[in-house]
Structure formats: C-alpha cells, structure tokens
MARFI-513514 format. One line per field, with one value per residue (C-alpha): residue in three letters; x, y, z; residue number from 1. Coordinates in pm, whole numbers, plus 50000, padded with zeros to 5 digits. Layout:
N
residu Ala, ...
u X, ...
v Y, ...
w Z, ...
num NUM, ...
This chain:
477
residu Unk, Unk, Unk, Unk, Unk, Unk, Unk, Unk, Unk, Unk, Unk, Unk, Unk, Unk, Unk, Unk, Unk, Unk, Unk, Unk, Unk, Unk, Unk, Unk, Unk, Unk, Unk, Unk, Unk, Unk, Unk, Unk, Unk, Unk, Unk, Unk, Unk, Unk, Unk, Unk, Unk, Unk, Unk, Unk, Unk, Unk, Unk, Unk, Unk, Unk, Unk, Unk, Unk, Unk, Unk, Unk, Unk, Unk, Unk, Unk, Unk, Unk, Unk, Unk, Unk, Unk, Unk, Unk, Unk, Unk, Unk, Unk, Unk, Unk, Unk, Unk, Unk, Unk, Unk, Unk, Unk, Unk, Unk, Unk, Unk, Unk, Unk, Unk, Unk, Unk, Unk, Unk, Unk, Unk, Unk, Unk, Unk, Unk, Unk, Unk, Unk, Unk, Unk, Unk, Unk, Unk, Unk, Unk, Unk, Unk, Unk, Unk, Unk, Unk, Unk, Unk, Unk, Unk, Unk, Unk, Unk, Unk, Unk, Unk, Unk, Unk, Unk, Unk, Unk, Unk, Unk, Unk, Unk, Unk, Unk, Unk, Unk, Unk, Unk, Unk, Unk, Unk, Unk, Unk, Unk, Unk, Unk, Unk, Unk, Unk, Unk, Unk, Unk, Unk, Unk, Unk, Unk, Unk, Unk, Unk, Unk, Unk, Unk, Unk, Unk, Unk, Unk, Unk, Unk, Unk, Unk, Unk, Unk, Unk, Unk, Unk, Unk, Unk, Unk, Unk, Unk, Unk, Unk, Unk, Unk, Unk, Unk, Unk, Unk, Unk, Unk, Unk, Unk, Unk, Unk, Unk, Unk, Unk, Unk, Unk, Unk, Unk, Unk, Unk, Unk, Unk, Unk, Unk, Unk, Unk, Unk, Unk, Unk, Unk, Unk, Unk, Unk, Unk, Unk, Unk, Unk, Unk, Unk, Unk, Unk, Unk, Unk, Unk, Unk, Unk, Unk, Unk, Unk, Unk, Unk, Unk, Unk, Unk, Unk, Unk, Unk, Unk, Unk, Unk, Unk, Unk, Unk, Unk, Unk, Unk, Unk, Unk, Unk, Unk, Unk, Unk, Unk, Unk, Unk, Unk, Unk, Unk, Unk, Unk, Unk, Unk, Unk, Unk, Unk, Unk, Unk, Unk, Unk, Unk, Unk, Unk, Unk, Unk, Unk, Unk, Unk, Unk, Unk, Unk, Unk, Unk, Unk, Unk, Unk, Unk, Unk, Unk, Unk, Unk, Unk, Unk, Unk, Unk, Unk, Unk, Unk, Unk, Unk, Unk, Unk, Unk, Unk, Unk, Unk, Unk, Unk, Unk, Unk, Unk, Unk, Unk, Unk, Unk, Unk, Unk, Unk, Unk, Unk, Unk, Unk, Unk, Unk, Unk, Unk, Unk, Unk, Unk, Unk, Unk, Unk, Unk, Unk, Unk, Unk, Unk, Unk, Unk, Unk, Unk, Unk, Unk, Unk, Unk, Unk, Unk, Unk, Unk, Unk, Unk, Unk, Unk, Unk, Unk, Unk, Unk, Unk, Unk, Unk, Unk, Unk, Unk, Unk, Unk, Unk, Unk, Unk, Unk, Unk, Unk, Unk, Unk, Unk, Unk, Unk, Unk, Unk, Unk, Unk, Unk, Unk, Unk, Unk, Unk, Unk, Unk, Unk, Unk, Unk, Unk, Unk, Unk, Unk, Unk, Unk, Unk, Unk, Unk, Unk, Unk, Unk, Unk, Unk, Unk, Unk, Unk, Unk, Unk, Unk, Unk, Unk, Unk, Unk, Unk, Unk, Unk, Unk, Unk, Unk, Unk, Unk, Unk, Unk, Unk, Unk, Unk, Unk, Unk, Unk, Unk, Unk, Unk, Unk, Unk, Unk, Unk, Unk, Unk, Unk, Unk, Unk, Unk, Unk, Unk, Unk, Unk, Unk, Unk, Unk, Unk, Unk, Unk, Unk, Unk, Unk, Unk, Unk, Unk, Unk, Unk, Unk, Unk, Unk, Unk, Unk, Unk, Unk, Unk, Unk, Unk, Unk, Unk, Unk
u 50000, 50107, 50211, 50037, 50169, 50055, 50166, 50211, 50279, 50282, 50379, 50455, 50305, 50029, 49943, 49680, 49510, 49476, 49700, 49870, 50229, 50091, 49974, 50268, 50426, 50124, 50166, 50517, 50484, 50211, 50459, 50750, 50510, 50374, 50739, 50776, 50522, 50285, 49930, 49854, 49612, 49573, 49732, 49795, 49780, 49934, 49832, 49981, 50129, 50488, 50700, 50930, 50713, 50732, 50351, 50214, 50042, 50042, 49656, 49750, 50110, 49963, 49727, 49981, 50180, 49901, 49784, 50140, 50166, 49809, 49940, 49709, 49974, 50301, 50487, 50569, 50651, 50719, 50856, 51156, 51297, 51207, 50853, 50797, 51008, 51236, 51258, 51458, 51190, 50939, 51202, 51285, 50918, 50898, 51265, 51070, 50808, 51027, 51230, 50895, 50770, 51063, 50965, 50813, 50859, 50971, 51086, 51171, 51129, 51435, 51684, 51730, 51755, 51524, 51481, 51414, 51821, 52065, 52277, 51988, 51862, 52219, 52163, 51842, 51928, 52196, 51965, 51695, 51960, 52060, 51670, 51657, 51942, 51819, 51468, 51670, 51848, 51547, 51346, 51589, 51664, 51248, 51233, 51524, 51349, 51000, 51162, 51336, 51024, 50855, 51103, 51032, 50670, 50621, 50343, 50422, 50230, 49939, 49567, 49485, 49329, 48979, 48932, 49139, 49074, 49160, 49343, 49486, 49638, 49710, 49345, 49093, 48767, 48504, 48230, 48438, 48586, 48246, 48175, 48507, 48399, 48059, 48145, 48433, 48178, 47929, 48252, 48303, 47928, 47964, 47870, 48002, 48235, 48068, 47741, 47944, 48058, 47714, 47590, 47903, 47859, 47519, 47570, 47901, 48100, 48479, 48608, 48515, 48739, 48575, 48338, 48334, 48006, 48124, 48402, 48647, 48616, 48992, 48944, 48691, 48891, 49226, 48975, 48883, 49206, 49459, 49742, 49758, 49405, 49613, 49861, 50115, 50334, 50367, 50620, 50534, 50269, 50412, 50440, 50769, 50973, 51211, 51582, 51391, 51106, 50818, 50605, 50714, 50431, 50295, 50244, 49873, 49563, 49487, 49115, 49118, 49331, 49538, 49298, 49005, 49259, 49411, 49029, 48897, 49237, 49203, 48803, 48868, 49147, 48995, 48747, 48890, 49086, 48782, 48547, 48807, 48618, 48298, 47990, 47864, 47594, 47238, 46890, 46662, 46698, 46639, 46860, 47059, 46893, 46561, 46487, 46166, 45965, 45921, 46253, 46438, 46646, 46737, 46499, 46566, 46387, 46246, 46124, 45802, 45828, 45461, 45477, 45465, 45493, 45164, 44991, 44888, 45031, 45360, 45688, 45875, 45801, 46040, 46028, 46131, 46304, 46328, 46594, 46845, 46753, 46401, 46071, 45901, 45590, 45660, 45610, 45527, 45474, 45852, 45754, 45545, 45799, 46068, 45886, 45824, 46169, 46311, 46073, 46180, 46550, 46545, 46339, 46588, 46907, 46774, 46701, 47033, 47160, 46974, 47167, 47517, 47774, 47975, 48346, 48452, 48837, 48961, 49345, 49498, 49686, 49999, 50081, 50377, 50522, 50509, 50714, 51002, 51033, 51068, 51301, 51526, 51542, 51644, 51907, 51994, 52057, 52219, 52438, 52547, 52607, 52791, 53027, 52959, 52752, 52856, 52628, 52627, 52514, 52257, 52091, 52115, 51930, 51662, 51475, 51305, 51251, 51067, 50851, 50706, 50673, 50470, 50263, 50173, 50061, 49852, 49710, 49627, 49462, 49233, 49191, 49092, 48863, 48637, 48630, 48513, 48319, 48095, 48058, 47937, 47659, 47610, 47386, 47118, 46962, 46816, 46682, 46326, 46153, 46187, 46507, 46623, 46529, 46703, 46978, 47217, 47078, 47463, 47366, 47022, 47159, 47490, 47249, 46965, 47268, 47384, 47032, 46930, 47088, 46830, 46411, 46210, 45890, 45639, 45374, 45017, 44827, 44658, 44464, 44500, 44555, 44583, 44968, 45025, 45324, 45354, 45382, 45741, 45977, 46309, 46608, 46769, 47174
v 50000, 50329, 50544, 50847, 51169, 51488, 51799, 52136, 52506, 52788, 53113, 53427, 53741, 53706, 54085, 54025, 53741, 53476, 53261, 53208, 53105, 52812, 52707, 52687, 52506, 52238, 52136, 52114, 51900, 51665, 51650, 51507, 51259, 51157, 51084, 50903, 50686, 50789, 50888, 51234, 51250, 51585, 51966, 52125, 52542, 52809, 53108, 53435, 53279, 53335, 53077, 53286, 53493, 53335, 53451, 53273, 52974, 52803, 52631, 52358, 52321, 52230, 52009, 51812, 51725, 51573, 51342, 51264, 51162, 50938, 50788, 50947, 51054, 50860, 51119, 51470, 51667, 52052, 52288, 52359, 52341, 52665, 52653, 52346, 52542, 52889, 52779, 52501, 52408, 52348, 52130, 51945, 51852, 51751, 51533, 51405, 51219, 51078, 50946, 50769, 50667, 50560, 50451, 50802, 50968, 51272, 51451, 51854, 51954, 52200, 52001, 51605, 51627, 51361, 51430, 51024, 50972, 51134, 51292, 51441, 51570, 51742, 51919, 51994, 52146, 52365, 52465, 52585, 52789, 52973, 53073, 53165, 53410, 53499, 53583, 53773, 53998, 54095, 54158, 54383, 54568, 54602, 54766, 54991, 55107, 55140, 55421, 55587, 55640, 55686, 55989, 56131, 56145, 55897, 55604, 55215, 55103, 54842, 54842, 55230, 55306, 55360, 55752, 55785, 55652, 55299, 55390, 55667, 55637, 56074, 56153, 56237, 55965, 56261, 56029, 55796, 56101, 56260, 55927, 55976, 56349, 56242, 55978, 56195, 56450, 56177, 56039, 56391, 56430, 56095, 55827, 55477, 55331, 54997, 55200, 55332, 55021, 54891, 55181, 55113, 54743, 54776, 55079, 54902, 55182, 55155, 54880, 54584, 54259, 54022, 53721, 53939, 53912, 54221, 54470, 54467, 54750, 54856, 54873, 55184, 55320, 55331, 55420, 55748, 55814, 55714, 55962, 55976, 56209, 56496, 56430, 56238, 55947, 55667, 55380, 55074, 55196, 55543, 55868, 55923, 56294, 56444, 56533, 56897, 56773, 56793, 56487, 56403, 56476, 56233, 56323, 56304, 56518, 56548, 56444, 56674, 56967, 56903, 57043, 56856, 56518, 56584, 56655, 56347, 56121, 56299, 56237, 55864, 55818, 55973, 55746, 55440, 55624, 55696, 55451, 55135, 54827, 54976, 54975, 55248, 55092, 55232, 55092, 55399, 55787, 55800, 55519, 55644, 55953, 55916, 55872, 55763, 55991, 55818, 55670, 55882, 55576, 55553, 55432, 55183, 55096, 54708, 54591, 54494, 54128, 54109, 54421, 54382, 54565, 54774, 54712, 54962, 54852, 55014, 54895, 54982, 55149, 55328, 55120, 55192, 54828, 54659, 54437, 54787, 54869, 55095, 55120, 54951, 55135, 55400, 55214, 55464, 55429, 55498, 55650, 55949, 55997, 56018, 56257, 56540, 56532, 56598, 56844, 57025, 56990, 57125, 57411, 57474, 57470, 57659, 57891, 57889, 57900, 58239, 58389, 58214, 58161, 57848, 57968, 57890, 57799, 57971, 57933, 57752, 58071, 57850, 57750, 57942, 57839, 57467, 57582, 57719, 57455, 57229, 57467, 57432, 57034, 57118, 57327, 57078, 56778, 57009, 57158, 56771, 56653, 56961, 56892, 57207, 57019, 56660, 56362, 56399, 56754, 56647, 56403, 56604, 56875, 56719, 56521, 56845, 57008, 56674, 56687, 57026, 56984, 56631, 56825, 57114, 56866, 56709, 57031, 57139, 56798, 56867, 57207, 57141, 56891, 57054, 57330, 57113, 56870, 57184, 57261, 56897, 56923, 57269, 57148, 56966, 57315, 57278, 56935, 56840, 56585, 56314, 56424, 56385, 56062, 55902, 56015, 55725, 55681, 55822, 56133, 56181, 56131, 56352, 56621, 56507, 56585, 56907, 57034, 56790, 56632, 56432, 56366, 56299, 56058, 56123, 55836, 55862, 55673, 55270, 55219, 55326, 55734, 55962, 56080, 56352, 56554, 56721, 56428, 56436, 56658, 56752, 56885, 57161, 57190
w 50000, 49887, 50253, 50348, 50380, 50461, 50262, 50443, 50272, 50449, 50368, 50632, 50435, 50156, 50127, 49846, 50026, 49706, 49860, 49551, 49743, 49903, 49618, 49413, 49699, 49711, 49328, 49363, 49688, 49547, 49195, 49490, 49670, 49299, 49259, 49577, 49520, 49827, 49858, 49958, 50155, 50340, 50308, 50594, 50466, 50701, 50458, 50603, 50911, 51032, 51180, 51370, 51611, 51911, 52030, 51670, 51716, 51350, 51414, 51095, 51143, 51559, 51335, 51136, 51452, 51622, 51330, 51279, 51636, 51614, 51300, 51115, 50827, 50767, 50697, 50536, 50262, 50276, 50006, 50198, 50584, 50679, 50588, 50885, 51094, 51168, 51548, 51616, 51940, 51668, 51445, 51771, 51844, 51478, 51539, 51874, 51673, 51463, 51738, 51858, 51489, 51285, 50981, 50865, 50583, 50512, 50231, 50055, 49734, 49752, 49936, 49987, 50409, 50541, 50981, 50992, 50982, 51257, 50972, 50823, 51184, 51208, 50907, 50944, 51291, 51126, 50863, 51055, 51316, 51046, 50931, 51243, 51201, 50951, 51056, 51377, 51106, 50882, 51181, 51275, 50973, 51020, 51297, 51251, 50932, 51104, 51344, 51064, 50930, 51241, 51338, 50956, 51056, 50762, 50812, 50809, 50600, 50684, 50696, 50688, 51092, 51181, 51079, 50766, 50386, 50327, 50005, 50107, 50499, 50477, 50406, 50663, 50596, 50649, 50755, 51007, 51162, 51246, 51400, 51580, 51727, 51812, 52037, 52191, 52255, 52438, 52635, 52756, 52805, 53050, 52824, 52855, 52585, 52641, 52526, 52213, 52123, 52130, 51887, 51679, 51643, 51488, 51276, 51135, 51249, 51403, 51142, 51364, 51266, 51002, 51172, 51514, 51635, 51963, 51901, 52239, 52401, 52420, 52053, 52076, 52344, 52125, 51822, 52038, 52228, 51912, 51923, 51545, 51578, 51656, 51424, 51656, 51502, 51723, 51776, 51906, 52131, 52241, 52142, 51935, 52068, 51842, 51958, 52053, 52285, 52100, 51942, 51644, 51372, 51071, 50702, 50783, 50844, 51177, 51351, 51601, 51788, 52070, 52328, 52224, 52238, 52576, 52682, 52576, 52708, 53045, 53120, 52966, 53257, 53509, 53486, 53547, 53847, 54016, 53965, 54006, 53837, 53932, 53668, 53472, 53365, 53429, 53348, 53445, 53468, 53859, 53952, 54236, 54248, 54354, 54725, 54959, 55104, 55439, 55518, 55266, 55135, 54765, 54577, 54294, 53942, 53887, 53550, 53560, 53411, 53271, 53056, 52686, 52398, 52283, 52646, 52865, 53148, 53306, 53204, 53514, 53888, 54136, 54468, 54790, 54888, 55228, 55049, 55042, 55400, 55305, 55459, 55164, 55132, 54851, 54481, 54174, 53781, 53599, 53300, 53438, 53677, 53439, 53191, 53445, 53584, 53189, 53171, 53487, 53420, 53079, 53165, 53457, 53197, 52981, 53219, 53361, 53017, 52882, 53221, 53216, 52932, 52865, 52794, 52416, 52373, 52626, 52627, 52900, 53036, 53208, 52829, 52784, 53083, 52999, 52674, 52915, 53100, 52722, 52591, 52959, 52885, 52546, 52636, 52890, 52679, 52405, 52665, 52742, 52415, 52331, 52629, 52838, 53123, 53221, 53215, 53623, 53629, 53358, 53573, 53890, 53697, 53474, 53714, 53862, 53504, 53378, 53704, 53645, 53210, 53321, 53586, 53360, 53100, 53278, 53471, 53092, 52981, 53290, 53193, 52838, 52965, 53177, 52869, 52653, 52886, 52960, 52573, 52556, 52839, 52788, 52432, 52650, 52725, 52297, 52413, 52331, 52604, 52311, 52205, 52582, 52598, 52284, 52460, 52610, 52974, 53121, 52914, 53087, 53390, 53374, 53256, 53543, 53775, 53680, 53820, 54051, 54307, 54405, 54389, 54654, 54574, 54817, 54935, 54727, 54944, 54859, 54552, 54188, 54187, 53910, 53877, 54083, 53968, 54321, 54512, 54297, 54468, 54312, 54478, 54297, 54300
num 1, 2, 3, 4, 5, 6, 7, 8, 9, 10, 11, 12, 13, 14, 15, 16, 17, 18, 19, 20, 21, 22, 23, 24, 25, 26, 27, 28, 29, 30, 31, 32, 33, 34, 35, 36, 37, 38, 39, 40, 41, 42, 43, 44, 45, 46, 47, 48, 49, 50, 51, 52, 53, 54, 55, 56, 57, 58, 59, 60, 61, 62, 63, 64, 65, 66, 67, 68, 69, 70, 71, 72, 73, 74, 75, 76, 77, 78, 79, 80, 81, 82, 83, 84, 85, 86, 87, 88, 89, 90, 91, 92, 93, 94, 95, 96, 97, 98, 99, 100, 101, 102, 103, 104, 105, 106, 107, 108, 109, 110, 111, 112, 113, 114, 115, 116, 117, 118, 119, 120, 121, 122, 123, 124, 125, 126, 127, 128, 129, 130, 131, 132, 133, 134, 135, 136, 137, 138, 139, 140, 141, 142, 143, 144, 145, 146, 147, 148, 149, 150, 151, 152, 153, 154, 155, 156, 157, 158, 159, 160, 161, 162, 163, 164, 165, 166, 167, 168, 169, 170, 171, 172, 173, 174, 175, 176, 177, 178, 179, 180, 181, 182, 183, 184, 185, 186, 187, 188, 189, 190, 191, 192, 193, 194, 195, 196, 197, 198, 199, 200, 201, 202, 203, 204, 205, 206, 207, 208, 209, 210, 211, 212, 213, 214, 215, 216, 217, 218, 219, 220, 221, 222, 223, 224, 225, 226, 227, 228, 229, 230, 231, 232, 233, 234, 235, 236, 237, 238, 239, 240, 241, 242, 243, 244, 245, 246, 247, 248, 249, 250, 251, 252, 253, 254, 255, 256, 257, 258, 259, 260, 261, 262, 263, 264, 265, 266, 267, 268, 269, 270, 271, 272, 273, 274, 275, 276, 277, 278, 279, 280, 281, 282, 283, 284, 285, 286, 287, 288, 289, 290, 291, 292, 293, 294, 295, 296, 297, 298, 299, 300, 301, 302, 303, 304, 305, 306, 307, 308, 309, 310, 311, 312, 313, 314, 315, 316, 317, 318, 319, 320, 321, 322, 323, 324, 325, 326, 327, 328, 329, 330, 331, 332, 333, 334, 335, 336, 337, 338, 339, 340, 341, 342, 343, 344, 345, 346, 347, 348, 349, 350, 351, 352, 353, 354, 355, 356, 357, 358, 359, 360, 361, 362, 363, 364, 365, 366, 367, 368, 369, 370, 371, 372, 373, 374, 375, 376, 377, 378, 379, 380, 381, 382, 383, 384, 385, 386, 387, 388, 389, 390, 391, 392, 393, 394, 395, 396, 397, 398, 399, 400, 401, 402, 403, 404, 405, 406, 407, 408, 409, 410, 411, 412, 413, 414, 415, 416, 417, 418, 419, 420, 421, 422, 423, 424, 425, 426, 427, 428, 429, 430, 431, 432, 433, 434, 435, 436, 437, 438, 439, 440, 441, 442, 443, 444, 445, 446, 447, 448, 449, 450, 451, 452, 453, 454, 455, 456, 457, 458, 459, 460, 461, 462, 463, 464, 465, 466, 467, 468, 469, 470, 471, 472, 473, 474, 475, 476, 477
C-alpha cells in the first residue's frame, strides 16, 4: 500500500490574500510525493502565518503534529525546511516524533535532508539555526526602518486606521471622523464606551474585525484616544519625541486639535481612576437619584416582568426596597415619573443657560510656561552633548525640570477637559423631552445631575391614583 503523507505550505506574508504562494508550493509538493510513490492524503495550509514569532500559534502546522503523532499521516513533505520550521523548538518537536515513529517519511522539494536519519537531523538542525538568524536579522533591519520612518513622521504602512481613507492612509475619511467626534463629545458628556461600542457594532461603524460578532472595548477606546488624531506618530505603542522635545508629527491630516485630544484622554482616565472596576451601567433615569419619602432611602427601578409591547400597562416602577435597607411602602409608575423630571430639568438649563455663558476655547493661560520649561530640557541635553555640562550635572538637573513639564501637562489635559466637557453638556439646554430621551441613559443622567441632586417621591396613598406631579419633589443643586 502506497504510505500516506501529509503535505504542508505555508507562507509568512500574503498581502493580496489569494493565497497564491501556498499554492505553488502544494503542486510542487504533490509533483515530489507523485514521485515518491505515496498517497497524499491531506494539506495542511498556514496562509499568512509566520514561523518565527514566538507569540504565533500556527493552528495547521499544531494540526499536522498531532495526526502525525496518532498515525494518522506517515509522513511529510514541505517545500523547503524553513517553511515546517524557523525555530529550532518546533524542528525538535517535529525530530521528537520521529524518534517515537521511525519509519516516517519525510521529504523537501528543495533540498534532499530527510529528519528520519541522525545525519539528516544534524543538518536539518543547522539549517533551521541559520533561518533563524536569519529571521533575527530581517526583523531587525524592520524595525530599525520602522523608526526611521517613524522619526520622519512617515506612516508604516498596513491596513489604513479607523478615521482615515483605506486607500489613502494621509486623508481624513470625512464620515468615520464625524463618527470619531461624536462619540468623543458623548465620552466627555459621561457616556460609557461599552454603550458606544454597542451603537458602533450595529451601525458598522469603528472597522470591527471580520466574523466578530462584539468589538472589544479597548478597541473603541484606542479608536477614540489614538494619538495619530492629533497628528502624533507613534512607535510601538508610544508617542515618538524628536531630539527637541516635541512629538514628532505624521504626514497626515489630523482628527482633532490638541485640546480637544488631551480633553477626551484625560476624562477617559479619570474614569477608570475613580470609579476602580465599578459599573457604569444604568437601566433607568432616577437610579441612584431618587429617594423615599418616608425613610428617605434611595429608591431603585424594577422591571416589571409582565409588561409587553403595545399594552397599557407600566413597564417599570420606582420602589422603595426593604431588600436595600428601606421602609418599603413607597412604589410609583417609571415613565410618568421620568417625563416630568426631563421636563423640569430642561426648563431649569435653559434657564440657567439664557443667564450664564459656557466659555469657548479659552486658552489655558499656564501655556507658555510649559514651553520654558521644554526649551530648559532642550538646552539641557544640548548643553550635554555639546560637552559644556557633564552627564552627572545632567541628571542632577533634569529630574526636577521633567517633574514640572509632566505636571503642567497634565494640569492642561484637565483644563481642556472641563472646557470642553461643559461645551458637551452645555447642548442639552436645545433638548426636546423626546430628544432627551434618545439620549444614552449616562447622558440623561449627567444632565439630570447638573440640576438635581436628588428627587424625593412622596407616598400617594393605597389604591390606583391619578399621577400627581407634586407628590414628585426635586432637589435643585
């Protein structure tokens, strides 16, 4: 009986995706086993899949060791050496099964080194140290040219990010980048990112990865926080500083300005600082707000479970609990409840609004200072590398400089924050009752608490009442 082999092609970059490289190397390995005399009888493909990364897990390659093990497959043939392997732990797990299976096959079409014989194992274990060299070397010519670009301010190349045309990486995409500045504006405004990334998911928006049935959530978050928006070139991960201080900029059209950046990178850090893996989440406008009128504990929101849609009957109540420590005997209809305290609040903003003006752009006025205290580092280091100051005196002065430029910056991200935080909630005083609540429910209540501070339901008495909007009392900031 003819023996059974098992072909596998791989290939570590297929930039077009027709996986036309494996291919090739499949005809020419089932022209060898043809040759051979043996049956093929499976290919094992790893299209676009390196071999030397150490954090890539080849799913076929994984595949083909496992049937070779079970005996599955007698053997192998690959187009060359360094398409089973550019590690030599993967060619010695390969060598390992052939230690425990002797008689398997194996076979090259470029070279005649068969891992069944200790000669050929020697060569093969040369072979595949120097692939890995050679891997080493290219990866490191790579990555030095990556951060020659990167300090040119040039892009890298690869799938163009979330906010710019996909075939053209320098052009602002006008329709992803409004999605971009609307979501910024409802992060300032105190909306979740797990809410945006629900809105983005079914609108299609923020490139989500093919077959992904949830984008992550650290994807949105880079989407919204990306240094590139402001024009800032990156290197692996980081903001890249020329030799004079300052970010290094990219050949690209910038999303937004620096202040409305820092804003939006400031109120997305400050919130996980304050609320430490605590939810954000809220089902109804009054949750945490309201309070009984008797015992005065908070009052929560339960879903009635019989409501459906179309009926008449109430979808959810406000109910003083025994379970969180209340007196249990204040219960009231949601919806009304909710409706009238809109209606107060936005008649209260706007109010306040026709009376009080939200600065516009004011300039952060400690800005020129921060450049001083750049333009002293600068010196600094130039001062060093000229020879005038010695690497001691350097170090003994730099520390303090780098503690006040990092202390300004972030005393301007917070400034440019609460600018542009109160642009963002300042808008809710042009709110409609309907319009208010299509909002996200952080949005109604960030703009419920800029008035309120709390609402008071007062007892109605047994039996079914009429709403009575002054048995609902709210407590004005």
């Amino acid at each position: 009986m003819a023996r059974k082999v098992g072909i596998y092609t791989r290939i570590s970059r297929d930039d077009e995706g027709e996986a036309l490289g494996v291919a090739r190397q499949q005809q020419d390995c089932e022209r060898l086993a043809d040759l051979r005399s043996w049956q093929a009888v499976k290919v094992y493909e790893d299209n676009d899949v390196s071999a030397f990364k150490r954090n890539v897990v080849r799913e076929e390659f994984e595949l083909m060791l496992t049937d070779l093990r079970a005996g599955l497959i007698d053997g192998i043939v690959a187009y060359d050496l360094d398409r089973l392997a550019r590690q030599p732990r993967d060619l010695e797990r390969l060598i390992e099964i052939y230690d425990e299976r002797p008689r398997l096959e194996f076979a090259t079409v470029t070279n005649d080194i068969n891992i069944g014989t200790p000669d050929g194992r020697t060569m093969a274990r040369i072979m595949v140290a120097f692939a890995n060299k050679s891997s080493h070397d290219a990866s490191r010519r790579i990555r030095r040219k990556h951060l020659e670009l990167a300090q040119q301010g040039k892009d890298s190349g690869g799938p163009a990010p979330y906010g710019w045309q996909k075939d053209d990486r320098s052009k602002v995409d006008r329709k992803a980048a409004k999605a971009i500045r609307e979501a910024q504006k409802e992060i300032l405004a105190g909306v979740r990112i797990g809410t945006i990334r629900t809105r983005w998911q079914e609108q299609g928006l923020g490139n989500p990865r093919e077959g992904t049935k949830r984008m992550a959530h650290h994807h949105v978050e880079h989407i919204l926080t990306n240094p590139r928006l402001v024009g800032y070139r990156t290197y692996h991960g980081e903001i890249l500083y020329g030799e004079d201080g300052q970010p290094v900029m990219g050949d690209w059209e910038p999303i937004n300005t620096l202040e409305e950046w820092e804003a939006v990178c400031a109120a997305v850090k400050e919130r996980k600082q304050k609320r430490p893996g605590q939810s954000l989440a809220r089902k109804y406008l009054l949750s945490g707000i309201a309070r009984c009128g008797l015992c005065k504990t908070k009052i929560r929101g339960q879903v009635n479970q019989r409501w459906k849609p179309d009926s008449k009957a109430a979808r959810f109540t406000y109910q003083c609990s025994v379970v969180n420590g209340g007196c249990g005997k204040v219960a009231r209809t949601g919806e009304p409840v909710d409706r009238l305290i809109a209606q107060l609040v936005l008649e209260e903003q706007r109010a306040r609004a026709s009376v009080t003006a939200v600065p516009v752009d004011q300039r952060w006025p400690r800005e020129d200072e921060l450049k001083q205290v750049q333009e002293d580092i600068n010196q600094l280091v130039q001062a060093e590398k000229s020879k005038q100051i010695t690497v001691a005196t350097l170090l003994q002065l730099l520390p303090d400089k780098e503690r006040t430029r990092d202390e300004l910056k972030l005393e301007r991200a917070r400034f440019y924050k609460e600018q542009k935080q109160a642009e963002a909630k300042s808008d809710a005083a042009n709110l409609t009752v309907d319009e208010f609540f299509a909002l996200p429910i952080e949005r109604q209540q960030e703009i419920a608490l800029h008035s309120l501070s709390a609402v008071i339901i007062h007892p109605a008495g047994r039996g079914r009442r009429k709403f009575d909007p002054s048995l609902i009392e709210p407590v004005w900031r």
